[in-house]
BATORLO-896535 format. One record per residue: residue number from 1; x, y, z of N, C-alpha, C, O in turn. Coordinates in steps of 0.2 Angstrom, whole numbers. Atoms other than C-alpha are relative to their C-alpha. Layout:
<pts>
<pt><pos>NUM</pos><n_c1>X</n_c1><n_c2>Y</n_c2><n_c3>Z</n_c3><ca_c1>X</ca_c1><ca_c2>Y</ca_c2><ca_c3>Z</ca_c3><c_c1>X</c_c1><c_c2>Y</c_c2><c_c3>Z</c_c3><o_c1>X</o_c1><o_c2>Y</o_c2><o_c3>Z</o_c3></pt>
...
</pts>
This chain:
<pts>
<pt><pos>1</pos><n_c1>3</n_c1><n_c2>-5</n_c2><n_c3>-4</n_c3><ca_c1>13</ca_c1><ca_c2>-17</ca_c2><ca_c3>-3</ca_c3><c_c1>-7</c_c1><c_c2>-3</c_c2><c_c3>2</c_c3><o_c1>-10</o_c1><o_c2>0</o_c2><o_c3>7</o_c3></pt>
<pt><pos>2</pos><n_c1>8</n_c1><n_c2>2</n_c2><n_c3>-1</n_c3><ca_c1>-5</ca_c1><ca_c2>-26</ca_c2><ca_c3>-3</ca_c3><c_c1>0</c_c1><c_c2>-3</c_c2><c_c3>6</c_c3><o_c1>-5</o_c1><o_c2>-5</o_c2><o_c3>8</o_c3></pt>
<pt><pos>3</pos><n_c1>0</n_c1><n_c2>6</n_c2><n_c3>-6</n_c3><ca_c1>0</ca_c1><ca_c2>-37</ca_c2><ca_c3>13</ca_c3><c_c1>0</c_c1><c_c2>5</c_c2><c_c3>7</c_c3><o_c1>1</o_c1><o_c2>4</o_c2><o_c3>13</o_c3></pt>
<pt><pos>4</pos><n_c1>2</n_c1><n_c2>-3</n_c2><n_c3>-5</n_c3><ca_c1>-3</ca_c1><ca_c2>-21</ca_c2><ca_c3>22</ca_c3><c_c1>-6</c_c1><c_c2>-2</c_c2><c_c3>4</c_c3><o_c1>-6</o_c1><o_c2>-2</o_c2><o_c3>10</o_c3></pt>
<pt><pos>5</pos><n_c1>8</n_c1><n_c2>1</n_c2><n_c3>-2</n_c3><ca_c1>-20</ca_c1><ca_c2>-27</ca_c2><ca_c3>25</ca_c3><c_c1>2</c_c1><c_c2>-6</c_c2><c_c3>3</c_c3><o_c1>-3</o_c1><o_c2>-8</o_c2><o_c3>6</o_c3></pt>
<pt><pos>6</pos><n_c1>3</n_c1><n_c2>5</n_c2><n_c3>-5</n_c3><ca_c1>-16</ca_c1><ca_c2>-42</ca_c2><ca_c3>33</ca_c3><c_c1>1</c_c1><c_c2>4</c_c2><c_c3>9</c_c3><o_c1>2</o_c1><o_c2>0</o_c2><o_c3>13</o_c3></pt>
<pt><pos>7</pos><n_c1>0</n_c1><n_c2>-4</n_c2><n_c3>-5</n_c3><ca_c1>-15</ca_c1><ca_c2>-29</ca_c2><ca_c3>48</ca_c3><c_c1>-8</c_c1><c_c2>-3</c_c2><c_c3>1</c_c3><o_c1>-10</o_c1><o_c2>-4</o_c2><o_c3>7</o_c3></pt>
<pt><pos>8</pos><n_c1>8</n_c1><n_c2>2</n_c2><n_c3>-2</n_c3><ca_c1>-34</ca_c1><ca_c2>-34</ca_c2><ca_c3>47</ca_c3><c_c1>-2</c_c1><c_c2>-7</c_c2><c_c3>2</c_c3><o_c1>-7</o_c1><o_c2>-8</o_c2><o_c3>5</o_c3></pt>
<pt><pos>9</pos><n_c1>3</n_c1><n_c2>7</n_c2><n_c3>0</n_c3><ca_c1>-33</ca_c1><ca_c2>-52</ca_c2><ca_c3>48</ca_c3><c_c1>1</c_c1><c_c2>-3</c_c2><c_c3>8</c_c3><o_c1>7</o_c1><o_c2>-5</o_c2><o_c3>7</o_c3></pt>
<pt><pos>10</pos><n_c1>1</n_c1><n_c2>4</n_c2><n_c3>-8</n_c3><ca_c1>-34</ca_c1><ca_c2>-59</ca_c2><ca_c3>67</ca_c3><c_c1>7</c_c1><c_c2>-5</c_c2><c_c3>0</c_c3><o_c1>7</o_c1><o_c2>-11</o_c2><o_c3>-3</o_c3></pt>
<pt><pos>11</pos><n_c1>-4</n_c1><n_c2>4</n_c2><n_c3>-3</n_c3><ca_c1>-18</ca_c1><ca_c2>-65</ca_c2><ca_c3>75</ca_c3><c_c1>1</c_c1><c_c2>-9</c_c2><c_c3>-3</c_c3><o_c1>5</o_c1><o_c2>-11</o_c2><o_c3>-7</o_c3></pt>
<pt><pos>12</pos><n_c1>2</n_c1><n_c2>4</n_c2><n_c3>-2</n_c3><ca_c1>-26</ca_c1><ca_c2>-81</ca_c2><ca_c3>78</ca_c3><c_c1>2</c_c1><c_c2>-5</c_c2><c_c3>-8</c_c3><o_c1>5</o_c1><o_c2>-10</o_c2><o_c3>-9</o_c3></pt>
<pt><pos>13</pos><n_c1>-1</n_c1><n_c2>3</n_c2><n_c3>9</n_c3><ca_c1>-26</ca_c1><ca_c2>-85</ca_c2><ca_c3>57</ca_c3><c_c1>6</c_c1><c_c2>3</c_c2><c_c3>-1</c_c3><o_c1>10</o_c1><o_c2>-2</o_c2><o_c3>-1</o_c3></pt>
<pt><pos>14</pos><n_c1>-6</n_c1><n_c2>-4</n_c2><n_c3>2</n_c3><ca_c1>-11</ca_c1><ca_c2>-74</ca_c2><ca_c3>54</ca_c3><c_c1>6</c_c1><c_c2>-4</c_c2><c_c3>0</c_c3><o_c1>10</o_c1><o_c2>-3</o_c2><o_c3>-4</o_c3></pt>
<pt><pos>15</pos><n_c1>-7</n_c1><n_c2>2</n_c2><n_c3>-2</n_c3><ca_c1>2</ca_c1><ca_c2>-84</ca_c2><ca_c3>63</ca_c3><c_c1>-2</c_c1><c_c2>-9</c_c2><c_c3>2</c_c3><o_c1>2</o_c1><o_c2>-13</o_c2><o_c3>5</o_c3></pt>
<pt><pos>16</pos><n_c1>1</n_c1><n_c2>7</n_c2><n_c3>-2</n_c3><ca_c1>-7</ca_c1><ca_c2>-99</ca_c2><ca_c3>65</ca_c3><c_c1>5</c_c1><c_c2>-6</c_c2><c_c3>-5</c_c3><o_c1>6</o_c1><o_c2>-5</o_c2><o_c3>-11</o_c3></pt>
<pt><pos>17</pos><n_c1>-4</n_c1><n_c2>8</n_c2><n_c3>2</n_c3><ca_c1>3</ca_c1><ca_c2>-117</ca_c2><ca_c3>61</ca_c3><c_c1>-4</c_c1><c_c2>-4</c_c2><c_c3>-1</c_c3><o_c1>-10</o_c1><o_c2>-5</o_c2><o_c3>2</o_c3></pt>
<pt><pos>18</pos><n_c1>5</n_c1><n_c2>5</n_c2><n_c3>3</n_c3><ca_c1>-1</ca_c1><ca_c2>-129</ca_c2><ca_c3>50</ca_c3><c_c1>-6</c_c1><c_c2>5</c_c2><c_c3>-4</c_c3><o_c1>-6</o_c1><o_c2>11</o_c2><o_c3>-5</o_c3></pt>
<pt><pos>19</pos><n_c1>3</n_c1><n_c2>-3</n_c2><n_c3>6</n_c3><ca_c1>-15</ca_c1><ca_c2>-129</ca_c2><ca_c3>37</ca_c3><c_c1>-7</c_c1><c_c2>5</c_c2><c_c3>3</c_c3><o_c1>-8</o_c1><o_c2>5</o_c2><o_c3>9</o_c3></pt>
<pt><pos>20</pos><n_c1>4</n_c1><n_c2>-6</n_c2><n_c3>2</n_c3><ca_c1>-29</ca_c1><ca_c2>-115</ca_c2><ca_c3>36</ca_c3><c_c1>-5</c_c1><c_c2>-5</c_c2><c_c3>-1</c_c3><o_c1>-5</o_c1><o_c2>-10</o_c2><o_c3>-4</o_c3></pt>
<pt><pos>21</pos><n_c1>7</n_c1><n_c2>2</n_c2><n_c3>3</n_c3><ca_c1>-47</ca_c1><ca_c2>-120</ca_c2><ca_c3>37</ca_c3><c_c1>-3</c_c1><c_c2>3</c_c2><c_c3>-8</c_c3><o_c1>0</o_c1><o_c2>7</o_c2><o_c3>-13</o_c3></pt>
<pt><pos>22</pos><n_c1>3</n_c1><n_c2>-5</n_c2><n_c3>7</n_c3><ca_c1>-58</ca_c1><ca_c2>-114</ca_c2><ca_c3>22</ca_c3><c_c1>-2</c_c1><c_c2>5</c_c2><c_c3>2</c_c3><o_c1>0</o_c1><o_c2>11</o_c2><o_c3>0</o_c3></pt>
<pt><pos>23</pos><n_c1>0</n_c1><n_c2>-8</n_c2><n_c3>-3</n_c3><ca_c1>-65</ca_c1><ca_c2>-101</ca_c2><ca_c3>33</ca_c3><c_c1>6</c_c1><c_c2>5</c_c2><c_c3>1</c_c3><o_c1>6</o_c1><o_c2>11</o_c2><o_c3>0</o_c3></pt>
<pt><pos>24</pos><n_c1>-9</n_c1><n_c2>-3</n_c2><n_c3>-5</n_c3><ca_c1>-47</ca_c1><ca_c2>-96</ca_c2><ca_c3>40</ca_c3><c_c1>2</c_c1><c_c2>2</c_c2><c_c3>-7</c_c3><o_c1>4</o_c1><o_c2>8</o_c2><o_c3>-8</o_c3></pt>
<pt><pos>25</pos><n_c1>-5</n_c1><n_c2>-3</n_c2><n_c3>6</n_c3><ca_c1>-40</ca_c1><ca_c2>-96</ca_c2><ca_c3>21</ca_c3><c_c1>-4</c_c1><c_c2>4</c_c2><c_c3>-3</c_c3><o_c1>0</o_c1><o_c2>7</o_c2><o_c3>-6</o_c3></pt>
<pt><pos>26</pos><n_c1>4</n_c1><n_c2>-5</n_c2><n_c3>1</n_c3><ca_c1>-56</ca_c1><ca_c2>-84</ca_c2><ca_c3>14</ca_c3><c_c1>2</c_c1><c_c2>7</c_c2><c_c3>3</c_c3><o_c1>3</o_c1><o_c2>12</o_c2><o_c3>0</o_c3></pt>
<pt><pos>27</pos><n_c1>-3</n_c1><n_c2>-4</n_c2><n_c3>-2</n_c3><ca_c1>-52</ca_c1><ca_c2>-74</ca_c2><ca_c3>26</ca_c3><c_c1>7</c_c1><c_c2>5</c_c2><c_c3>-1</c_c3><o_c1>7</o_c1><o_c2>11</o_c2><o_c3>-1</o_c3></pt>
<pt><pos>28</pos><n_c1>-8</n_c1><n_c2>0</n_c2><n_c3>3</n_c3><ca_c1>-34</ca_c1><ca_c2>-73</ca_c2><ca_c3>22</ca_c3><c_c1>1</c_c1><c_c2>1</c_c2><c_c3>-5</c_c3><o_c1>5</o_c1><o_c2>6</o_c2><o_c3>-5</o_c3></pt>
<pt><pos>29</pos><n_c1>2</n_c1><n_c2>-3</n_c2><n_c3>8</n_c3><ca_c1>-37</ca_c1><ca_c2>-70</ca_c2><ca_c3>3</ca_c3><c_c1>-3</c_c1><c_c2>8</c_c2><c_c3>0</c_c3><o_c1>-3</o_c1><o_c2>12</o_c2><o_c3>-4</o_c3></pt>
<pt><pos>30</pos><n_c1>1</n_c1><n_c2>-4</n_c2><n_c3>2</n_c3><ca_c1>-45</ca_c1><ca_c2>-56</ca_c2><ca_c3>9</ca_c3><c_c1>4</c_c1><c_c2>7</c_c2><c_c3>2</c_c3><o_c1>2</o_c1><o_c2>13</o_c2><o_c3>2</o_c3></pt>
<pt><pos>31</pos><n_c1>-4</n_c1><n_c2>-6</n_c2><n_c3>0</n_c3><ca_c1>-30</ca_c1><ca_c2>-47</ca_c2><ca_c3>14</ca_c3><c_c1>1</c_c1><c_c2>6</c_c2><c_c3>-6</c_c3><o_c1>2</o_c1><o_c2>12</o_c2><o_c3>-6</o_c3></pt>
<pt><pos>32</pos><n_c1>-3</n_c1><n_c2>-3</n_c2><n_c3>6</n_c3><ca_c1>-26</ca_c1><ca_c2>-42</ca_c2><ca_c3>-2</ca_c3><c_c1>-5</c_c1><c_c2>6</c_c2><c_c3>-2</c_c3><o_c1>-2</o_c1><o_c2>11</o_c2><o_c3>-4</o_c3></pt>
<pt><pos>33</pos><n_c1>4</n_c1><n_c2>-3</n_c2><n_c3>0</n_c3><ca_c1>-42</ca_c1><ca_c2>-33</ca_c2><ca_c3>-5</ca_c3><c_c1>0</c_c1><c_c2>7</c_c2><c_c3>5</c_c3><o_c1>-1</o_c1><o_c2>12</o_c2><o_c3>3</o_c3></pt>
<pt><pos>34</pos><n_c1>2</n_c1><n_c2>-5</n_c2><n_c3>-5</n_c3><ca_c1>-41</ca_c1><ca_c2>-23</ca_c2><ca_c3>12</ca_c3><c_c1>6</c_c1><c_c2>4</c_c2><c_c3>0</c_c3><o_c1>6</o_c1><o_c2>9</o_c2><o_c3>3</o_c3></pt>
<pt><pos>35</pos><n_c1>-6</n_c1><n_c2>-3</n_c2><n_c3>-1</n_c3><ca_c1>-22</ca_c1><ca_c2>-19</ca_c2><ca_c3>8</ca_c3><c_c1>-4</c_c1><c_c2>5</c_c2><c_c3>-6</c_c3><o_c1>-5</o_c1><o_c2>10</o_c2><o_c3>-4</o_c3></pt>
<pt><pos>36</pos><n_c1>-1</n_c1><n_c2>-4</n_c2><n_c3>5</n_c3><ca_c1>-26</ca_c1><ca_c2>-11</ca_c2><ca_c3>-8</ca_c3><c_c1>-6</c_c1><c_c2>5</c_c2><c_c3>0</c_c3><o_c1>-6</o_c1><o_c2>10</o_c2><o_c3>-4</o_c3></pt>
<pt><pos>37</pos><n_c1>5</n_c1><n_c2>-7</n_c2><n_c3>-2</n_c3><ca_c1>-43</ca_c1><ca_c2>0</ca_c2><ca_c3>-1</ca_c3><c_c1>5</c_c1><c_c2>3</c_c2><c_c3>6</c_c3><o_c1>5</o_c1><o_c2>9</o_c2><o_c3>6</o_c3></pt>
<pt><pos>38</pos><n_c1>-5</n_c1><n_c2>-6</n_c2><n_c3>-4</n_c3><ca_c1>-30</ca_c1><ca_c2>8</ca_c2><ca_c3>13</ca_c3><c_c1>4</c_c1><c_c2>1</c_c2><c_c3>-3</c_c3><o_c1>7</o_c1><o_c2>6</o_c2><o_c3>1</o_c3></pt>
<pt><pos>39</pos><n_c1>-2</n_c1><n_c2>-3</n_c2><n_c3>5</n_c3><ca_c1>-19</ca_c1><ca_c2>12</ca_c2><ca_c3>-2</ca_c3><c_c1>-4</c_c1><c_c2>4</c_c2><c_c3>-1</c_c3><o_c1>-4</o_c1><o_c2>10</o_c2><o_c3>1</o_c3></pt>
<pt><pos>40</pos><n_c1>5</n_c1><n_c2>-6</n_c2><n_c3>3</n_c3><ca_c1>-32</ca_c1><ca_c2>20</ca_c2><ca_c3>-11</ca_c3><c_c1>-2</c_c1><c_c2>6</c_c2><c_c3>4</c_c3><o_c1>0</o_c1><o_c2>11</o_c2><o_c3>4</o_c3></pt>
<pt><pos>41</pos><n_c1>1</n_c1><n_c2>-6</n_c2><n_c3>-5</n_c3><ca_c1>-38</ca_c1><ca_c2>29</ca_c2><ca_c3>3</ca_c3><c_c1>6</c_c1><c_c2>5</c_c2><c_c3>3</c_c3><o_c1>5</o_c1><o_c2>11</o_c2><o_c3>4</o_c3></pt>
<pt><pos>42</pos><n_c1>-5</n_c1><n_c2>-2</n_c2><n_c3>-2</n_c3><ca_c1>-20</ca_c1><ca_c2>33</ca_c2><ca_c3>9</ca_c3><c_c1>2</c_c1><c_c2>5</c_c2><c_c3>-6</c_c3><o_c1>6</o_c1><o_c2>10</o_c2><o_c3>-4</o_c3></pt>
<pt><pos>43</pos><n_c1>-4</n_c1><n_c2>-2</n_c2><n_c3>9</n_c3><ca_c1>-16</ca_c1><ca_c2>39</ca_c2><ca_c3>-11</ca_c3><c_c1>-5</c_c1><c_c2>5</c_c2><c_c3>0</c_c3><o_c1>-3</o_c1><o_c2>10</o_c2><o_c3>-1</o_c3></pt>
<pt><pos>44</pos><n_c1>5</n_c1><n_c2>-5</n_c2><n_c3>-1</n_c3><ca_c1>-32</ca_c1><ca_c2>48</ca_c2><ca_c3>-9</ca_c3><c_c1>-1</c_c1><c_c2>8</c_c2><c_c3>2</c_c3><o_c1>-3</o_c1><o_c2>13</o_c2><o_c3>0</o_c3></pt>
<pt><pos>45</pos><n_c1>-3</n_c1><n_c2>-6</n_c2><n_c3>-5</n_c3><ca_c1>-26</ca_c1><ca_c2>60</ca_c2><ca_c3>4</ca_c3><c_c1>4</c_c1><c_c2>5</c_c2><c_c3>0</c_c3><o_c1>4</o_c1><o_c2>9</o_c2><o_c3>4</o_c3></pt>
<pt><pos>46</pos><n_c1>-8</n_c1><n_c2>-1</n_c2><n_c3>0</n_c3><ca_c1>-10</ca_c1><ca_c2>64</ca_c2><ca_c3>-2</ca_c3><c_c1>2</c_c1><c_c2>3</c_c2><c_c3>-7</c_c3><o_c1>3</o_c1><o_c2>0</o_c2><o_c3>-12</o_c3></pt>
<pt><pos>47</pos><n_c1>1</n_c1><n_c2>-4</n_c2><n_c3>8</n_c3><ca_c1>-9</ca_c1><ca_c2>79</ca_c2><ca_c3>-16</ca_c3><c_c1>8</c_c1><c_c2>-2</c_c2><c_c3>-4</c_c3><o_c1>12</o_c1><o_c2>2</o_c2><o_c3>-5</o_c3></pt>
<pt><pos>48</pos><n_c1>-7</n_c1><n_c2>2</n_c2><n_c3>3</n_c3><ca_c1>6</ca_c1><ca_c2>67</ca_c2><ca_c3>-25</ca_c3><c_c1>0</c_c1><c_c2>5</c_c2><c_c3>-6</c_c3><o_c1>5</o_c1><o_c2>7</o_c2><o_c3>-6</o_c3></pt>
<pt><pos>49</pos><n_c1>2</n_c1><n_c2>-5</n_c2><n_c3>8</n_c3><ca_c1>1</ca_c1><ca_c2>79</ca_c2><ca_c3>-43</ca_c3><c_c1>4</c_c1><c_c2>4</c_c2><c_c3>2</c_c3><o_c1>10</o_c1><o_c2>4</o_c2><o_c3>-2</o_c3></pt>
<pt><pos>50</pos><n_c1>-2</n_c1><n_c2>-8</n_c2><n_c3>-3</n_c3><ca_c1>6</ca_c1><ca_c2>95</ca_c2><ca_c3>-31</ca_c3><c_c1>7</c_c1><c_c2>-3</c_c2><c_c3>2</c_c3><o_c1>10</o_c1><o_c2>-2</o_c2><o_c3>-4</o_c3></pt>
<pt><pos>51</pos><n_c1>-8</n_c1><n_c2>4</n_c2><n_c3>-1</n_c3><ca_c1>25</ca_c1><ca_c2>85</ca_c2><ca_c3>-25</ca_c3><c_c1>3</c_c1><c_c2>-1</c_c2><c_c3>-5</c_c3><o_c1>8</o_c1><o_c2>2</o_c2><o_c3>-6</o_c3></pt>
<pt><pos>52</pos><n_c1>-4</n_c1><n_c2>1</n_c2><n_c3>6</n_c3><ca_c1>29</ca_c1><ca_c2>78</ca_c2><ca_c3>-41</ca_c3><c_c1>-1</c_c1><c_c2>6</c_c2><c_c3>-4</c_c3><o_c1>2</o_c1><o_c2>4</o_c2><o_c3>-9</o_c3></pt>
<pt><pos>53</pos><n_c1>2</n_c1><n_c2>-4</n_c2><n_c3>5</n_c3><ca_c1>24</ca_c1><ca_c2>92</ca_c2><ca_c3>-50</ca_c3><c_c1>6</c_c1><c_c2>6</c_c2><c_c3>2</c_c3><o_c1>10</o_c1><o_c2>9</o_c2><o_c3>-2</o_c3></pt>
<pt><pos>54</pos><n_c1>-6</n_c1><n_c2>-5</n_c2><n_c3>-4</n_c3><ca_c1>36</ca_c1><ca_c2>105</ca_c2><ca_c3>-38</ca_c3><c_c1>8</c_c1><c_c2>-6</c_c2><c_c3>-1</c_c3><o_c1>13</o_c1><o_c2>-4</o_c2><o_c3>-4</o_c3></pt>
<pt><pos>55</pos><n_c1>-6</n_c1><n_c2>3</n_c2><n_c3>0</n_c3><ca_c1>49</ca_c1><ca_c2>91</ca_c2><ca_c3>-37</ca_c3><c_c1>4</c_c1><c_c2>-2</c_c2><c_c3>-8</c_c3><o_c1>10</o_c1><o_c2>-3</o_c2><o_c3>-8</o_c3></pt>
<pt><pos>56</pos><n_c1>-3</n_c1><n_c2>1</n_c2><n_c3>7</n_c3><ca_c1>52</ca_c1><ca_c2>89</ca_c2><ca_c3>-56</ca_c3><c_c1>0</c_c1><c_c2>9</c_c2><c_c3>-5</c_c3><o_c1>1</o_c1><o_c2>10</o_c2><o_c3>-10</o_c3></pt>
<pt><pos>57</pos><n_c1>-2</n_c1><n_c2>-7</n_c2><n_c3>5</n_c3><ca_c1>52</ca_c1><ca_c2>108</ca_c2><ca_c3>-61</ca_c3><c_c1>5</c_c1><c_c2>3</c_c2><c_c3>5</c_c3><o_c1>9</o_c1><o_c2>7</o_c2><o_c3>3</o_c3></pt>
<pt><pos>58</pos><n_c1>-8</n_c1><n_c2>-2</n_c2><n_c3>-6</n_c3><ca_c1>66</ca_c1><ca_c2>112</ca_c2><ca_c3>-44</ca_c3><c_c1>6</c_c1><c_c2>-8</c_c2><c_c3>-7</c_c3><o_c1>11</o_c1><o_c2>-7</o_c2><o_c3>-10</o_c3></pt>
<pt><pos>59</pos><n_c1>-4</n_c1><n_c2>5</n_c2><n_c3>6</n_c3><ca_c1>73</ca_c1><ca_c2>94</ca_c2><ca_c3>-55</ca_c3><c_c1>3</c_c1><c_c2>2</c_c2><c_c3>-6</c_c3><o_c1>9</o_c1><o_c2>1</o_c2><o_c3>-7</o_c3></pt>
<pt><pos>60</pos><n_c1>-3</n_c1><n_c2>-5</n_c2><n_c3>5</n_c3><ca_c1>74</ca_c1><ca_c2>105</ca_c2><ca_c3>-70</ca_c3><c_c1>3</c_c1><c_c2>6</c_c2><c_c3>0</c_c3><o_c1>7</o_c1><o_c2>8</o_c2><o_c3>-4</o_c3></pt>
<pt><pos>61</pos><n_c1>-5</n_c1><n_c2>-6</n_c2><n_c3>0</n_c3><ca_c1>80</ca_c1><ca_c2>120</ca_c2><ca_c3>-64</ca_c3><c_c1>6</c_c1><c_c2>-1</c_c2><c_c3>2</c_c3><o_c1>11</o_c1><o_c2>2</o_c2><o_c3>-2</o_c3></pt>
<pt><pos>62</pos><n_c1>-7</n_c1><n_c2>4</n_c2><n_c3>0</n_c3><ca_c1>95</ca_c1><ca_c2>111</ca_c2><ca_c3>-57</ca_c3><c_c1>4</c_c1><c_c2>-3</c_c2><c_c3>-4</c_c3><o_c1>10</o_c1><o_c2>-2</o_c2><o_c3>-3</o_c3></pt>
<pt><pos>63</pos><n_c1>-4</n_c1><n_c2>4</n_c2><n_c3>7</n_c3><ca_c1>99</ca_c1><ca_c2>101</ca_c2><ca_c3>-73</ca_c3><c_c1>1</c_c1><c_c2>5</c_c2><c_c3>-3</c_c3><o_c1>7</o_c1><o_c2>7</o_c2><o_c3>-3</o_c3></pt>
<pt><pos>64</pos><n_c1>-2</n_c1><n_c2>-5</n_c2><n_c3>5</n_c3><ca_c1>98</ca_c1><ca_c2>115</ca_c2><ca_c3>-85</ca_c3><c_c1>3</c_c1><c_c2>5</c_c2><c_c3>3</c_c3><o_c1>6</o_c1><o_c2>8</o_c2><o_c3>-1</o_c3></pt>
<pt><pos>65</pos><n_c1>-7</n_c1><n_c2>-5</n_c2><n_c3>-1</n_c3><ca_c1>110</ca_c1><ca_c2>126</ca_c2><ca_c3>-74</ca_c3><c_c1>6</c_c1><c_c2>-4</c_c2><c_c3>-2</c_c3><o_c1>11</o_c1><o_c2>-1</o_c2><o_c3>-5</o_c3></pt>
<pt><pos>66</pos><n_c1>-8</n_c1><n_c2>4</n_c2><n_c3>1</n_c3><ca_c1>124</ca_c1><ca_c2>110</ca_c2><ca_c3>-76</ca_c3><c_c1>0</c_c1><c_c2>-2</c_c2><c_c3>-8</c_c3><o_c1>4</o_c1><o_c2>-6</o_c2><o_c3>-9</o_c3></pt>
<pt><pos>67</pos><n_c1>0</n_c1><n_c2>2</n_c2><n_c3>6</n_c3><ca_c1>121</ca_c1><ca_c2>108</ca_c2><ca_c3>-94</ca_c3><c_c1>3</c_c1><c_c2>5</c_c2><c_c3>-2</c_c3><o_c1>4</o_c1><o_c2>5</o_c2><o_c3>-8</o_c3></pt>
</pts>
């Protein structure tokens, strides 16, 4: 999932042939950083606690009828 972030890196480096400058591959390394701050922010957002927390007691009421 971290290679979200290469959404930030410019075409140009992204898809380029052949070898990477140092500048070019700096750059490129820092996908991985900018994938996993738009995760956080995205996880940030999103009451997953409130979801799993309804989805695992409807889970439970389900099983314990078939048992």
């Amino acid at each position: 999932m971290h290679d979200i972030g290469k959404v930030a890196i410019p075409d140009a480096v992204l898809l380029k042939n052949g070898k990477l400058t140092d500048v070019e591959f700096d750059e490129m390394k820092q996908h991985v950083l900018t994938g996993q701050n738009v995760l956080r922010e995205t996880i940030a957002k999103i009451p997953f606690n409130g979801v799993i927390s309804r989805n695992w007691d409807e889970y439970m009421r389900i099983s314990s009828r078939e048992i």
